[in-house]
Structures are given as structure tokens and as C-alpha cells.
One Martini backbone bead per residue (centre of mass of N, CA, C, O) as a GRO file, in nm:
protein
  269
    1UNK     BB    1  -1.586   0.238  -0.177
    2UNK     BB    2  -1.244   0.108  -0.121
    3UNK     BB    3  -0.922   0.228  -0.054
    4UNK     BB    4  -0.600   0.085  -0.113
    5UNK     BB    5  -0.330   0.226  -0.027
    6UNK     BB    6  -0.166  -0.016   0.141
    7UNK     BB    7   0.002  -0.295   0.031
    8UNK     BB    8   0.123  -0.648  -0.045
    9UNK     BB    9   0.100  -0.854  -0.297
   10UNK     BB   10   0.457  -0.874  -0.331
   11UNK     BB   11   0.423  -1.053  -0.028
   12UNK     BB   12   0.506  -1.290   0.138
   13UNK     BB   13   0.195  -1.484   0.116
   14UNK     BB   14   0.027  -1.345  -0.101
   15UNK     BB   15   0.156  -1.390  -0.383
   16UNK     BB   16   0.105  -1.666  -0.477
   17UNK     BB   17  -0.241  -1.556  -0.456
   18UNK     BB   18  -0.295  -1.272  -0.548
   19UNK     BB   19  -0.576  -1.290  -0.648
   20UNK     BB   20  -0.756  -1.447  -0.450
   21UNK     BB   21  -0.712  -1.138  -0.244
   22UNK     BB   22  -0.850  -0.927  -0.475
   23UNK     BB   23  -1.117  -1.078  -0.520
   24UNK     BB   24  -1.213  -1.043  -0.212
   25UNK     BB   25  -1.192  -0.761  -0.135
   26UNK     BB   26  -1.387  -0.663  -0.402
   27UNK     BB   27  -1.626  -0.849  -0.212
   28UNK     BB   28  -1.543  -0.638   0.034
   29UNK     BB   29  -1.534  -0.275  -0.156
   30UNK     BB   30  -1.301  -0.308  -0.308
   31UNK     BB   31  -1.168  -0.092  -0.577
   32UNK     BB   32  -0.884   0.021  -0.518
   33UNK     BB   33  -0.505  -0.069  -0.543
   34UNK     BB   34  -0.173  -0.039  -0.366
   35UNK     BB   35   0.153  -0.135  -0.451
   36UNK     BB   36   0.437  -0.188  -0.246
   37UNK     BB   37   0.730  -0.096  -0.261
   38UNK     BB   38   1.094  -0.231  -0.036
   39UNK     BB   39   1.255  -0.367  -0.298
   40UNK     BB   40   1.372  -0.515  -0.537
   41UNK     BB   41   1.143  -0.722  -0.561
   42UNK     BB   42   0.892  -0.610  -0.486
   43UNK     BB   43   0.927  -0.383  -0.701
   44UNK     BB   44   0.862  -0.575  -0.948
   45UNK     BB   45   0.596  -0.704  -0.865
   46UNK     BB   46   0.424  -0.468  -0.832
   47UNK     BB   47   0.453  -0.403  -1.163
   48UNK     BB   48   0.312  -0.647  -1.229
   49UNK     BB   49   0.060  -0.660  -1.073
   50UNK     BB   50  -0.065  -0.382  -1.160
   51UNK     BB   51  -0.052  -0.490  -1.527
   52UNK     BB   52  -0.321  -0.672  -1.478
   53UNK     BB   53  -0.495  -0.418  -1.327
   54UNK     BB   54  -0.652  -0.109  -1.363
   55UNK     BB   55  -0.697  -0.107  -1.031
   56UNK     BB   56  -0.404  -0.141  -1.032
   57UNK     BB   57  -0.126  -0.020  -0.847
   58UNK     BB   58   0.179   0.166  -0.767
   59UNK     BB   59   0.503   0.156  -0.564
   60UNK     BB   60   0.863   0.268  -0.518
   61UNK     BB   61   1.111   0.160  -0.292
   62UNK     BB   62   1.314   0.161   0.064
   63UNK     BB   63   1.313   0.028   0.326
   64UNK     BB   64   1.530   0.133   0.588
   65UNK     BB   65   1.600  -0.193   0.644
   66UNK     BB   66   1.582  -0.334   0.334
   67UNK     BB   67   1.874  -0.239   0.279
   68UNK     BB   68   2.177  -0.200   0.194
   69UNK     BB   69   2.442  -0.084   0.379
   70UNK     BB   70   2.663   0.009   0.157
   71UNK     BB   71   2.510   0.127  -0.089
   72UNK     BB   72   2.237   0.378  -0.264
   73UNK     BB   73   2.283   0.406  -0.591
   74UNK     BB   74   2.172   0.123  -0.689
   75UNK     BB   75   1.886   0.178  -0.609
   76UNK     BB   76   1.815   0.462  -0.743
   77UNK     BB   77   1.898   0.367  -1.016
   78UNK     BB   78   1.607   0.161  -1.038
   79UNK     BB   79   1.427   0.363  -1.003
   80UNK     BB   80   1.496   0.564  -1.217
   81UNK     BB   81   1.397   0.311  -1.426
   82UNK     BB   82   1.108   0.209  -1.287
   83UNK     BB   83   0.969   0.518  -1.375
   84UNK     BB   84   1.032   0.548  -1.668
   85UNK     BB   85   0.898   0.278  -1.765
   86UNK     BB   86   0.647   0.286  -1.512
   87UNK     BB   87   0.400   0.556  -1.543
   88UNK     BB   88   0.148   0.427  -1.593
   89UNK     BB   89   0.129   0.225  -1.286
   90UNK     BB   90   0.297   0.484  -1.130
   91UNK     BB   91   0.201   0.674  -0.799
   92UNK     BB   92   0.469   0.627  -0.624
   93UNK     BB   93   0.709   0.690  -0.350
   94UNK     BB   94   0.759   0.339  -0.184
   95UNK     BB   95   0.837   0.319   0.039
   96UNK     BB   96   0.993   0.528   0.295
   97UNK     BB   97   1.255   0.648   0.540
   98UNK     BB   98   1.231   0.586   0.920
   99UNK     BB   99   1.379   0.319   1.117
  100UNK     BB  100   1.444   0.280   1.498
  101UNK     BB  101   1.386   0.031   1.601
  102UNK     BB  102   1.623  -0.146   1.466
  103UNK     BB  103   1.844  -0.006   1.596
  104UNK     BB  104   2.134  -0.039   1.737
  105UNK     BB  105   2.244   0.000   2.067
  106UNK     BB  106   2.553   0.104   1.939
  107UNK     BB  107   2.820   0.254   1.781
  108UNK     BB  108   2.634   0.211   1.493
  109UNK     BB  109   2.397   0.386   1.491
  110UNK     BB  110   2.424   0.683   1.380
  111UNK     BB  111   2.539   0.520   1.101
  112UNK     BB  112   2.235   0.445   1.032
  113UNK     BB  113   2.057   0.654   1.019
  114UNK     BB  114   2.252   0.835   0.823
  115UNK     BB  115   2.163   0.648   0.608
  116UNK     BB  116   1.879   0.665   0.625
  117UNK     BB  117   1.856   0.980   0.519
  118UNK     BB  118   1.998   0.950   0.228
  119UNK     BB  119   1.781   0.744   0.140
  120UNK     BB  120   1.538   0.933   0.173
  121UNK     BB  121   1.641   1.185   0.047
  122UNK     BB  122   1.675   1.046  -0.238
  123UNK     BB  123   1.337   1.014  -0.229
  124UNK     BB  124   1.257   1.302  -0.243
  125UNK     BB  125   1.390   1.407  -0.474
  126UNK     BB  126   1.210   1.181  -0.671
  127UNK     BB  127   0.943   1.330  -0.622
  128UNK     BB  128   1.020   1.589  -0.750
  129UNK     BB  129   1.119   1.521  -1.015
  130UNK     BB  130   0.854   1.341  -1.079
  131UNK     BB  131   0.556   1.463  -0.926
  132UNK     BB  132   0.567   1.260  -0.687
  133UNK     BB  133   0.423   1.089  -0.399
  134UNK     BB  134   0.493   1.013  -0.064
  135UNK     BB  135   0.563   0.707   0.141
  136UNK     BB  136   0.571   0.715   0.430
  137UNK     BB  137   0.819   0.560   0.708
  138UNK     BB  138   0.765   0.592   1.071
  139UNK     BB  139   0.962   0.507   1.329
  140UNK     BB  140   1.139   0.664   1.598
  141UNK     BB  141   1.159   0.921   1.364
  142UNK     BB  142   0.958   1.217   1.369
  143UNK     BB  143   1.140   1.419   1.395
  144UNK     BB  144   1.366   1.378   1.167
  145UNK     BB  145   1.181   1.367   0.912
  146UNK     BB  146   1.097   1.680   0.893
  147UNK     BB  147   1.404   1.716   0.865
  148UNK     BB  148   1.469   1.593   0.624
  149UNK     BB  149   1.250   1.736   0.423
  150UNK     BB  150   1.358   2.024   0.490
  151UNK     BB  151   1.658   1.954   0.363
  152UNK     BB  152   1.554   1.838   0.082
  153UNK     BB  153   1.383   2.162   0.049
  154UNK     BB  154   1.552   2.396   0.020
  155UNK     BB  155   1.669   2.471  -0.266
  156UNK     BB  156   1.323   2.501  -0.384
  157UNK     BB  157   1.108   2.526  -0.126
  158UNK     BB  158   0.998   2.244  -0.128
  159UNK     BB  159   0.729   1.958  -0.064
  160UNK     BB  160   0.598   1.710  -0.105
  161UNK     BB  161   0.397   1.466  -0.166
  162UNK     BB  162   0.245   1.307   0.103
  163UNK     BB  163   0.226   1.033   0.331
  164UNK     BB  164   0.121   0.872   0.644
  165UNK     BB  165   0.204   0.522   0.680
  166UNK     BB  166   0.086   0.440   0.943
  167UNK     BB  167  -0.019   0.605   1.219
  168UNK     BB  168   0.170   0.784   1.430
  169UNK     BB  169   0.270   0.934   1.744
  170UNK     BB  170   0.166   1.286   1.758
  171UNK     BB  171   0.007   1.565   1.781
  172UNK     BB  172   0.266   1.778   1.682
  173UNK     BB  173   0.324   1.610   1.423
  174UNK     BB  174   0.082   1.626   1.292
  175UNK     BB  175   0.069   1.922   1.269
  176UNK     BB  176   0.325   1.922   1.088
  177UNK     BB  177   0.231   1.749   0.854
  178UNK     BB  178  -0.022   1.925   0.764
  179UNK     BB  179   0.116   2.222   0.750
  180UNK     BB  180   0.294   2.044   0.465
  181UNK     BB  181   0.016   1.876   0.352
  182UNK     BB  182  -0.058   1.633   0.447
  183UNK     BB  183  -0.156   1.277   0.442
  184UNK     BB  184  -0.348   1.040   0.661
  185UNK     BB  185  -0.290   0.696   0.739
  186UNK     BB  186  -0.513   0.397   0.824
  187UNK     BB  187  -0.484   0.094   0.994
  188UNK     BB  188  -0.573  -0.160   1.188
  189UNK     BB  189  -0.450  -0.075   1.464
  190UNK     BB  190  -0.676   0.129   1.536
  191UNK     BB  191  -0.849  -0.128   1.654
  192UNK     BB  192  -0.711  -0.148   1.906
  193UNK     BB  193  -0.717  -0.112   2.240
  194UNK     BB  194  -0.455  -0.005   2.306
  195UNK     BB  195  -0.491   0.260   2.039
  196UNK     BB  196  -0.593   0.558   2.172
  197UNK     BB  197  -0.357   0.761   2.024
  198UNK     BB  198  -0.423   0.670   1.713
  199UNK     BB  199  -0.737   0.771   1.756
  200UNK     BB  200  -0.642   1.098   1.811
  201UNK     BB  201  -0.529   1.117   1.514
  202UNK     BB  202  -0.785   1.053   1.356
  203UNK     BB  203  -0.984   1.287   1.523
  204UNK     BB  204  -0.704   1.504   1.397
  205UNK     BB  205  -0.808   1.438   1.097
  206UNK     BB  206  -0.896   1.594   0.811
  207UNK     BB  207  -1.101   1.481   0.623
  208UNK     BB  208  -0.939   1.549   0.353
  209UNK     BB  209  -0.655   1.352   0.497
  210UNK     BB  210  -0.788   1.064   0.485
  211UNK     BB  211  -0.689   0.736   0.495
  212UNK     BB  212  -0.667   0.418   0.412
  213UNK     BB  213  -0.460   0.090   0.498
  214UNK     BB  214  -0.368  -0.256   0.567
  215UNK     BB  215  -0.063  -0.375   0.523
  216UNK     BB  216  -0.094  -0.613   0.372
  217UNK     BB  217   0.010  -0.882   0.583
  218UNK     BB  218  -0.014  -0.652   0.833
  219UNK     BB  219  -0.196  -0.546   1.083
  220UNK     BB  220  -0.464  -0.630   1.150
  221UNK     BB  221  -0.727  -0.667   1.294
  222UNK     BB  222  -0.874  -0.717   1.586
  223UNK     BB  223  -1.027  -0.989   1.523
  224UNK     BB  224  -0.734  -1.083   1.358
  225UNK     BB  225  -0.544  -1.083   1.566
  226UNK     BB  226  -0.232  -1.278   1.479
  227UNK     BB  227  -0.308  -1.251   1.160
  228UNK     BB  228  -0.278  -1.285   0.859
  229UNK     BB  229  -0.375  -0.984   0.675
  230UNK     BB  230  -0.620  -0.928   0.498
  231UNK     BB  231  -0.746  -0.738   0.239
  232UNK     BB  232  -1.059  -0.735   0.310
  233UNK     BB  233  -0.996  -0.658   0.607
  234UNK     BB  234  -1.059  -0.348   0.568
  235UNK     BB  235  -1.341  -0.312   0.645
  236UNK     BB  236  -1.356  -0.297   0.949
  237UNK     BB  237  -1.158  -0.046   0.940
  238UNK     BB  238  -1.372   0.142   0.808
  239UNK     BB  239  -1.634   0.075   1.013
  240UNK     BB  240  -1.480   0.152   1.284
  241UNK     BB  241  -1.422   0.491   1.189
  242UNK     BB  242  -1.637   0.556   1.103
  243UNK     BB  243  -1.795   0.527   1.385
  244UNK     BB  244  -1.574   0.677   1.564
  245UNK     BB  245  -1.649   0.990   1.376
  246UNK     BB  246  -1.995   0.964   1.331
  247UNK     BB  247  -1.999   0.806   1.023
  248UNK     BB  248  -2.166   0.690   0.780
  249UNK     BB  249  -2.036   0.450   0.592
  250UNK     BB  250  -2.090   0.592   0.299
  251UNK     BB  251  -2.000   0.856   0.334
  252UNK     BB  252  -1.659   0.751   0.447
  253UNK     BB  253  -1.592   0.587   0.169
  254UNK     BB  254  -1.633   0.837  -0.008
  255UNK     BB  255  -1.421   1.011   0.137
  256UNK     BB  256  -1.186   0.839   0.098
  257UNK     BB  257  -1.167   0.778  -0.213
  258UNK     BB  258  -1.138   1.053  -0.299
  259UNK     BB  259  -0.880   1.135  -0.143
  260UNK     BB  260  -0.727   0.912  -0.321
  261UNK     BB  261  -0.809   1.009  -0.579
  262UNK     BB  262  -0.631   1.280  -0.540
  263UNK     BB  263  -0.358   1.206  -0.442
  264UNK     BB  264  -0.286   0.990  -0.666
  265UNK     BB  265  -0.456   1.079  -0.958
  266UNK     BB  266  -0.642   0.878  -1.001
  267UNK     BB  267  -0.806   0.676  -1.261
  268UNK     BB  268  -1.146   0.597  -1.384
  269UNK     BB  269  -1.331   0.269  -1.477
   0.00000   0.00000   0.00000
């Protein structure tokens, strides 16, 4: 069986109809699923969802570009009270990060960039408080995410549990990445033709540390791309990298679902 560590049934198109694509899903071999907040409104979705089925489980958090530029005060104080209320079926913060693909080309650069580390930063304090790992994004600011890290992590010397959602950049990050103990997350596109580099990252991340996640609604596999990415196919993603890394079907799904279950602390059902 396969755990969806990354998904959105709290976005549409998925949300509307969101029963009959997780069940869709488990009689693709999905066990159990994650469902990620990126802002107020999923960020309650996921919690809604979650609390419907033992099987499926929630992350909050306000992905960096997603959230209001005036001020991120209100957005943790929301953190911190649906983390508080809602402890059952909440096993992670995020998603969280940095996305600079997304910054303005312009005098406002830096002033974006900058407000994007205080919110990541918000979300770090957040995951050490309260002894949840994080669901890093990461877009073409692989150095800053590592050292926002690192200085919300001086303190007290700790660096949380994170893992790298749908991961990217070089072998030189992963390699930074694993040494602070992450574990390391691959969606759809790690199928693509053009996507060699993710392959060798895949490659280079120890069997011990390796998740899979769909990331639907986005990122389909190969005979998918294109279309929006359904939950089901996330079987696809998985029998791609078994073959891949040149082990059994059955053997890479029970060691992706154990580290799954091991990093996120779910509880058997």
C-alpha cells in the first residue's frame, strides 16, 4: 500500500467531489493520505477533511506566496490555534518555504524574498514548539531556505523535522538537506522525460528517507501530463521510481509507506 504524503483534496478542482477521488484513490493502493493547507481557507478544508476518515490526516501552514504581503501576525495567530484545537489529525506544519520563481523582477524583489524568510521563519518556531516536522516548498531559493534554517535553529541548536516537498535544485542541497536529517519527498513530475536532474536525486536519497506524493491537483505523471493530476495516480509515480531504483513493486511500496509512517508518526488503523 502507498501513503500520499502531499495532496490537496482541499483545492478545487478536487474539493468539490473529494470523497470519490480518495476513493478512487485506495483502490489504487493509496492507504493513507495527507492533506496539506496552503492558506486560510484550505488550511480549514484540510482539518474538515481529515476528520472524516481515520485514514486520512492534515498539515497546516501558508505556502510563501499564498499568503497577504501586509502582514503575517494574523496568519501564525491562526497557526497556533488550529494546531491547538485540532492535534488529533494534524501531523505536520506547511506547506512553508521559499518561492522566488514567482518574485517580481523589480525594486520590490528583496522586500518579498524578505517577508517570504519571516514567514518560513514563523513556521519553523511553529514545528519546534510544538514537535511537528515540516513540509518544506522550495523554488529556486535552495541556499536562503537552508539558511533560514539554520538561523531560526541557532537558539537552541535544533532544526525540526522537515522533509522536501516534490523535491528539486542540485546534488550539493540534498546532500545539505540529509545531513540536517530531512527526508525527501518525489511528486509526479520525477516522471517526466525532461526530468533527469530529479531523477539523480532520487537516485542519491537513501532508501530510508525517500517519500512519494502526488501533489494532486498538480504535477500528473507522464501519460497524464497535462491534465489534472488525480489522486489514483500517484500508482503510476510509484511503479516509475520502484523500477527506477530496481526494486520489487511490493517491496518499494511497503519501505516508502514505513518511512511515511515513521516520519509523520501516523498511527496504524
Amino acid at each position: 500500500m502507498i501513503i500520499d504524503t502531499h495532496i490537496h483534496y482541499n483545492l478545487d478542482p478536487l474539493y468539490a467531489d473529494w470523497k470519490r477521488y480518495w476513493k478512487e484513490a485506495q483502490a489504487a493502493g493509496v492507504s493513507k493520505s495527507i492533506v496539506i493547507g496552503t492558506d486560510a481557507q484550505s488550511n480549514a478544508r484540510a482539518i474538515e477533511v481529515a476528520h472524516q476518515d481515520p485514514n486520512l490526516f492534515c498539515a497546516v501552514g501558508y505556502h510563501p506566496t499564498d499568503t497577504p504581503a501586509s502582514s503575517t501576525h494574523t496568519e501564525i495567530q491562526q497557526l497556533r490555534a488550529l494546531i491547538e484545537h485540532h492535534k488529533d489529525s494534524l501531523v505536520a506544519i506547511g506547506e512553508c518555504g521559499l518561492d522566488y520563481f514567482h518574485v517580481p523582477k523589480d525594486q520590490n524583489a528583496e522586500q518579498e524574498k524578505h517577508r517570504q524568510k519571516l514567514l518560513f521563519g514563523e513556521h519553523i518556531t511553529l514545528a519546534k514548539t510544538y514537535d511537528l516536522p515540516l513540509i518544506i516548498h522550495c523554488r529556486d531559493a535552495y541556499d536562503d531556505v537552508l539558511d533560514v534554517l539554520n538561523h531560526f535553529s541557532k537558539s537552541d541548536g535544533k532544526t525540526p523535522r522537515a522533509v522536501l516537498h516534490c523535491m528539486s535544485g542540485s546534488i550539493e542541497y540534498l546532500n545539505k538537506a540529509l545531513e540536517l536529517g530531512f527526508s525527501i519527498s518525489f511528486a509526479g513530475n520525477v516522471t517526466y522525460k525532461n526530468a533527469d536532474g530529479i531523477r539523480e536525486l532520487a537516485r542519491h536519497t537513501p532508501h530510508d528517507r525517500l517519500l512519494i506524493e502526488t501533489d494532486a491537483p498538480f504535477l500528473a505523471p507522464q501519460s497524464k501530463r497535462g491534465n489534472i493530476n488525480e489522486p489514483a495516480y500517484i500508482a503510476e509515480t510509484s511503479a516509475f521510481l520502484a523500477d527506477f531504483l530496481s526494486m520489487e513493486k511490493d517491496i518499494f511500496e511497503k519501505m516508502i509507506s514505513e518511512n511515511s509512517m515513521r516520519f509523520f508518526n501516523l498511527q496504524t488503523t
